[in-house]
C-alpha positions in Angstrom: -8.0 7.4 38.4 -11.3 7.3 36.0 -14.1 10.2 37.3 -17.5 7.7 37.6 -19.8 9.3 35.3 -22.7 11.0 36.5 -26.1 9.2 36.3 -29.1 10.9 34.9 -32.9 9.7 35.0 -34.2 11.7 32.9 -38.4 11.9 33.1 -40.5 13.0 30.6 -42.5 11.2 27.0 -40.6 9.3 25.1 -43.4 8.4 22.2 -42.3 9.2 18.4 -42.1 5.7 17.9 -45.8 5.4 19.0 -46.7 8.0 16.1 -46.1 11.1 18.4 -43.8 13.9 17.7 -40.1 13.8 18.5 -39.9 15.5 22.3 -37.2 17.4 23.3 -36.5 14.5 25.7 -35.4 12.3 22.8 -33.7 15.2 21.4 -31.9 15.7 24.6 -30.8 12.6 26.3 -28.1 11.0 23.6 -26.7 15.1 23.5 -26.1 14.2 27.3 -24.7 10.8 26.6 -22.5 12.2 23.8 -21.0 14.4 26.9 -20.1 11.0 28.6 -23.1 11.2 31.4 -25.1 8.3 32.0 -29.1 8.4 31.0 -31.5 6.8 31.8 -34.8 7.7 30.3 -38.7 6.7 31.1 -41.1 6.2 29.7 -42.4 4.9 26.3 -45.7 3.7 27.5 -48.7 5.4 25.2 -51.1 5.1 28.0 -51.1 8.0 30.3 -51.7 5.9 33.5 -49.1 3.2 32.7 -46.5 5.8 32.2 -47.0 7.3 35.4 -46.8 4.0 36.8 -43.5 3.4 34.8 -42.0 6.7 36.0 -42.4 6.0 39.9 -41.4 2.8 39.4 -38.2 3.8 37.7 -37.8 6.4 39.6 -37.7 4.4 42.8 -35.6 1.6 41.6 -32.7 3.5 40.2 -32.5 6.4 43.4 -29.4 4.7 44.9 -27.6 5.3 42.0 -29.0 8.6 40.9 -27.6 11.8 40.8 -29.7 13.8 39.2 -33.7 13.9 38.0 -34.6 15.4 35.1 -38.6 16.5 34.9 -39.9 17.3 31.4 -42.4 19.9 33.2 -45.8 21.1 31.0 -48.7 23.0 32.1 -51.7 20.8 31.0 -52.3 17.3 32.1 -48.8 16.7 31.8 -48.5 18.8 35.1 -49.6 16.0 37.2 -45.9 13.8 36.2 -44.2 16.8 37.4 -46.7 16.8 40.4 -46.3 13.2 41.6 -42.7 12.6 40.7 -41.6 15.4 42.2 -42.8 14.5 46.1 -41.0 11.3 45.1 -37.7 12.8 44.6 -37.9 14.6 47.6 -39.0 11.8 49.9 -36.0 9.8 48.3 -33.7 12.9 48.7 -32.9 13.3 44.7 -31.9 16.3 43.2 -34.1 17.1 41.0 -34.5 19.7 38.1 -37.8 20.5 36.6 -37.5 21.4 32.7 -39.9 24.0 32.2 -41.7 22.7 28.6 -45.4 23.9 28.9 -46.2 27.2 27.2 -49.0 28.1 29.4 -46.8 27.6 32.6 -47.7 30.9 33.4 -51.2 30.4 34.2 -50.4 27.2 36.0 -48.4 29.2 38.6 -51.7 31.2 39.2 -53.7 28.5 39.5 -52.0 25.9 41.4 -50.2 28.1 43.4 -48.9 26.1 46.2 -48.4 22.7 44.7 -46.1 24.7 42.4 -44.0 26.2 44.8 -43.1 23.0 46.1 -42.4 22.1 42.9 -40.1 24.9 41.8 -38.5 26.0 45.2 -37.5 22.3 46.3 -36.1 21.5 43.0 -32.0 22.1 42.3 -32.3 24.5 39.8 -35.9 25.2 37.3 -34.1 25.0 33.5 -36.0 27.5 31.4 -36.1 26.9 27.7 -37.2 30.6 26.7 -36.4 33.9 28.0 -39.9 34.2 28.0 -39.9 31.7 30.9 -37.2 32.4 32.4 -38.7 35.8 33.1 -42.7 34.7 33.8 -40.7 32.8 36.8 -37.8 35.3 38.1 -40.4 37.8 38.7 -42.7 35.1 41.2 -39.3 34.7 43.1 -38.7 31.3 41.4 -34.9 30.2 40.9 -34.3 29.5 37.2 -31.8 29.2 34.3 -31.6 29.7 30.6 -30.7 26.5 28.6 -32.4 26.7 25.2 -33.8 24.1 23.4 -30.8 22.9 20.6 -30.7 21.7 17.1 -27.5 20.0 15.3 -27.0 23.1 12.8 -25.0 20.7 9.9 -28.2 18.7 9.7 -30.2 21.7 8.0 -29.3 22.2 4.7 -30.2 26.0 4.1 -32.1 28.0 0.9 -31.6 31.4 0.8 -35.3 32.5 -0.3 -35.8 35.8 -1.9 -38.5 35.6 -4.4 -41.5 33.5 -2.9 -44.6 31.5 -3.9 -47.8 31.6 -1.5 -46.3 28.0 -0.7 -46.9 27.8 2.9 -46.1 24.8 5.6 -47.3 24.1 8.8 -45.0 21.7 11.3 -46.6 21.0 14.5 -48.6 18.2 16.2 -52.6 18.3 15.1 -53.8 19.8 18.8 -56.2 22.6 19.6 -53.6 24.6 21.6 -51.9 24.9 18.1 -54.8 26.1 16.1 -53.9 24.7 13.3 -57.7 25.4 11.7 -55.9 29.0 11.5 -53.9 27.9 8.4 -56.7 26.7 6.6 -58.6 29.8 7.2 -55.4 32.2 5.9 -55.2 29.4 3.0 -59.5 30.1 2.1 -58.4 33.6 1.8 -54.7 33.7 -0.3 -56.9 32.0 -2.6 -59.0 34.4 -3.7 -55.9 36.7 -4.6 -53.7 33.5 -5.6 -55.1 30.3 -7.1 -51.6 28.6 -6.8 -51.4 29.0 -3.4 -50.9 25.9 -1.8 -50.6 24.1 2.2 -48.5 21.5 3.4 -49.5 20.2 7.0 -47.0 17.8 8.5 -47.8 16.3 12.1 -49.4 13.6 14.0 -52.7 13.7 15.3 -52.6 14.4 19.3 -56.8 15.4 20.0 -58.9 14.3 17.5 -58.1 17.7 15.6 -56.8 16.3 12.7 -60.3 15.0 11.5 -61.6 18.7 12.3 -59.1 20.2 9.9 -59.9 17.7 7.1 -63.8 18.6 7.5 -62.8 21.8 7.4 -61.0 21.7 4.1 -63.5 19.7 2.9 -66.3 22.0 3.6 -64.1 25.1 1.6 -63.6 22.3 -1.0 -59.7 23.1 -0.4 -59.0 19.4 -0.3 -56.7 19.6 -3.4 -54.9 22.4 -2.6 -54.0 21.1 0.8 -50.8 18.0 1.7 -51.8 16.2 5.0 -48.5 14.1 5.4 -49.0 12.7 8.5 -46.0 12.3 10.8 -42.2 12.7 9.1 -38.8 12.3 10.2 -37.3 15.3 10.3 -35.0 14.6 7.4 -38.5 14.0 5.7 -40.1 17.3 6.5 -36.5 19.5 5.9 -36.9 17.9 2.1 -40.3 18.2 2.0 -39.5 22.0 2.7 -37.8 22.5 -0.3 -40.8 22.9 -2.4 -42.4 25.2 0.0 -41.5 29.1 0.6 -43.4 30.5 4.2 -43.6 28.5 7.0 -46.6 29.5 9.8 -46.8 29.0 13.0 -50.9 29.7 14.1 -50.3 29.0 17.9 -52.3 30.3 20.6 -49.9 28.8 23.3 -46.2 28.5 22.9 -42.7 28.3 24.7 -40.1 27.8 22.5 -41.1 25.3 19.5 -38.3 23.4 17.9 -40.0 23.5 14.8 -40.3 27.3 14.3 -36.0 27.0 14.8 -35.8 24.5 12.6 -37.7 26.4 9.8 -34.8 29.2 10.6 -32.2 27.4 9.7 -33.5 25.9 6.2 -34.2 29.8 5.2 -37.8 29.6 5.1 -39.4 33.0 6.2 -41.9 32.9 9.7 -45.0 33.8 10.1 -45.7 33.6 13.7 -48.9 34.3 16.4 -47.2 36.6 18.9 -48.0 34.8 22.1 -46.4 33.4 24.9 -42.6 32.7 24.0 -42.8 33.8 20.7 -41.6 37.0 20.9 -38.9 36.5 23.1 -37.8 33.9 20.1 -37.8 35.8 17.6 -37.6 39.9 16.1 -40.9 41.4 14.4 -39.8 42.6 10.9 -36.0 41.6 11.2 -36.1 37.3 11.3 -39.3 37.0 11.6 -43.5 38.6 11.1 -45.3 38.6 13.7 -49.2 38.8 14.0 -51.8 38.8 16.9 -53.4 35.4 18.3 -56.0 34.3 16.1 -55.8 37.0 13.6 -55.9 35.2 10.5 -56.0 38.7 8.5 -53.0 40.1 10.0 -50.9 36.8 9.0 -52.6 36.8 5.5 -51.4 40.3 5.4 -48.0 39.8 6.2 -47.7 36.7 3.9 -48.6 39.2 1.2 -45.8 41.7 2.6 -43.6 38.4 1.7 -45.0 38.0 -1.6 -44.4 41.5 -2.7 -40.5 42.1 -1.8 -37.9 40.0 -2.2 -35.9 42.1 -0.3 -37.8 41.7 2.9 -37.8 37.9 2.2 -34.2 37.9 1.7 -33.4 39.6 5.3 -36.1 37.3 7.3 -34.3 34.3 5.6 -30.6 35.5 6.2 -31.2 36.6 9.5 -33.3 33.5 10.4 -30.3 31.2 9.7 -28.3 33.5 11.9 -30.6 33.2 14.7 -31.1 29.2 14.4 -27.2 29.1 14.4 -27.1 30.5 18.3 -29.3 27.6 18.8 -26.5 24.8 17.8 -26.1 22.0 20.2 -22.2 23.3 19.9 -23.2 26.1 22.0 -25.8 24.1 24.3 -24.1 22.2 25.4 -22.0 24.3 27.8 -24.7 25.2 29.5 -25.6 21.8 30.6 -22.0 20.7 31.3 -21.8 23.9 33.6 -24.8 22.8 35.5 -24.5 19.7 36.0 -21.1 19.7 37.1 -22.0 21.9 40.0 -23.6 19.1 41.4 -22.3 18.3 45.3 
């Protein structure tokens, strides 16, 4: 007798066709499929009204044959989805399971205290991307589990680096959360030590922050020394990467970003902000360099520490590859299988 597959709505933004970055959502759903589940997934409309429209609306007309709701959950205005759709699973008696995406989740718990806790203690089960988290909501009583986000490992070709130029590349949607300003400012300073030094930005605008970085550039006169490509496939950006040696990552909010894993497993050595997930992500001094928030010294200093021995390069870049290897879906995947299979 054939097992009816189980049916998934999954919930969440579903825009890198509208020039937006590839979410975790459209990472996510065909790794379900491939498992043999059934997903559904909402929505692709660019305006943020019409998508919540699109969402009930959905969510409403496929209940009855439903089994589980998944919530791409974030801490900013993105909130709200969780908010609304939520109450709507639980008036139509879904099982629902919030995926915990927003960095700054954290502070949402603090401020919206009780519209999160009928969020998070109504839901099936909270998935937490990061240990980070995982642990922020263990310790507020919340019920949660570990499910990392995933890459398919065979589709990064690595480079072992040793010897590096100040080549750096930043990989992240143009928004203000991201400080991306921060790489220029480390760029404006290698320069005066390294006139070769050079900065590839790859990402869509999300907040009007792309202009601010051009101005920017164009007010150091760095405009020649600095590659704004816009939105690329990932295929595009791993080439792209080839001719680059230090990927930085100039956050001042973060969970656990799919790009800094990426950048792992094609050998590139990190630079990283130490905030919010980040640590929990990756190992000061052993696959990665840490610096504090905003401290554009501290990560000019520790691209120099790169600069200056290979063998230090050489571990980060080994031992990032190892790291982005626990990461594979081939591992994943379990995890999902496991919890949704639980379901009554």
């Amino acid at each position: 007798m054939k097992i009816k597959a189980l049916q998934i709505l999954y919930i969440g933004n579903k825009l890198s066709k509208k020039g937006n970055s590839v979410t975790g959502m459209e990472t996510l759903m065909p790794q379900l499929e491939s498992l043999g589940y059934h997903v559904k997934g909402v929505s692709d409309k660019k305006n943020q009204v019409m998508r919540l429209i699109d969402m009930l609306i959905s969510t409403v007309r496929y209940s009855r044959k439903t089994d589980f709701v998944l919530i791409d959950t974030y801490s900013y205005k993105g909130f709200i989805y969780a908010a609304v759709l939520s109450r709507v699973c639980r008036l139509l008696k879904l099982s629902y399971v919030p995926i915990l995406r927003g960095g700054n989740l954290p502070v949402r718990l603090e401020r919206s205290p009780n519209e999160c806790r009928r969020i998070f203690t109504r839901s099936y089960i909270n998935v937490a991307p990061s240990y980070y988290l995982l642990s922020e909501f263990e310790k507020r009583g919340y019920t949660a589990c570990f499910i990392p986000n995933n890459i398919d490992i065979g589709q990064y070709p690595f480079k072992q680096r040793s010897a590096v130029a100040p080549r750096l590349v930043y990989v992240r949607s143009f928004d203000a959360i991201y400080n991306p300003q921060m790489a220029i400012e480390v760029l404006k300073i290698l320069l005066v030590i390294y006139p070769d030094a050079r900065l590839c930005m790859v990402g869509p605008d999300k907040d009007g922050t792309l202009a601010k970085c051009r101005q920017l550039a164009q007010e150091y006169d760095l405009t020649d020394k600095i590659e704004f490509t816009g939105m690329l496939s990932k295929k595009e950006w791993h080439k792209r990467s080839e001719n680059y040696d230090i990927f930085i990552n100039t956050t001042n909010i973060d969970n656990t970003p799919v790009s800094v894993i990426e950048a792992l497993a094609l050998g590139l050595p990190v630079v990283s902000t130490n905030v919010g997930g980040i640590p929990y992500l990756l190992e000061n001094k052993n696959d990665a360099l840490l610096v504090e928030r905003q401290d554009v010294n501290g990560m000019v200093a520790a691209i120099e520490k790169l600069l200056d021995s290979e063998e230090l390069v050489l571990k980060l870049s080994l031992n990032g590859r190892k790291k982005a290897e626990s990461f594979d879906w081939h591992n994943v995947k379990t995890k999902w299988q496991n919890l949704l299979s639980n379901h009554d």
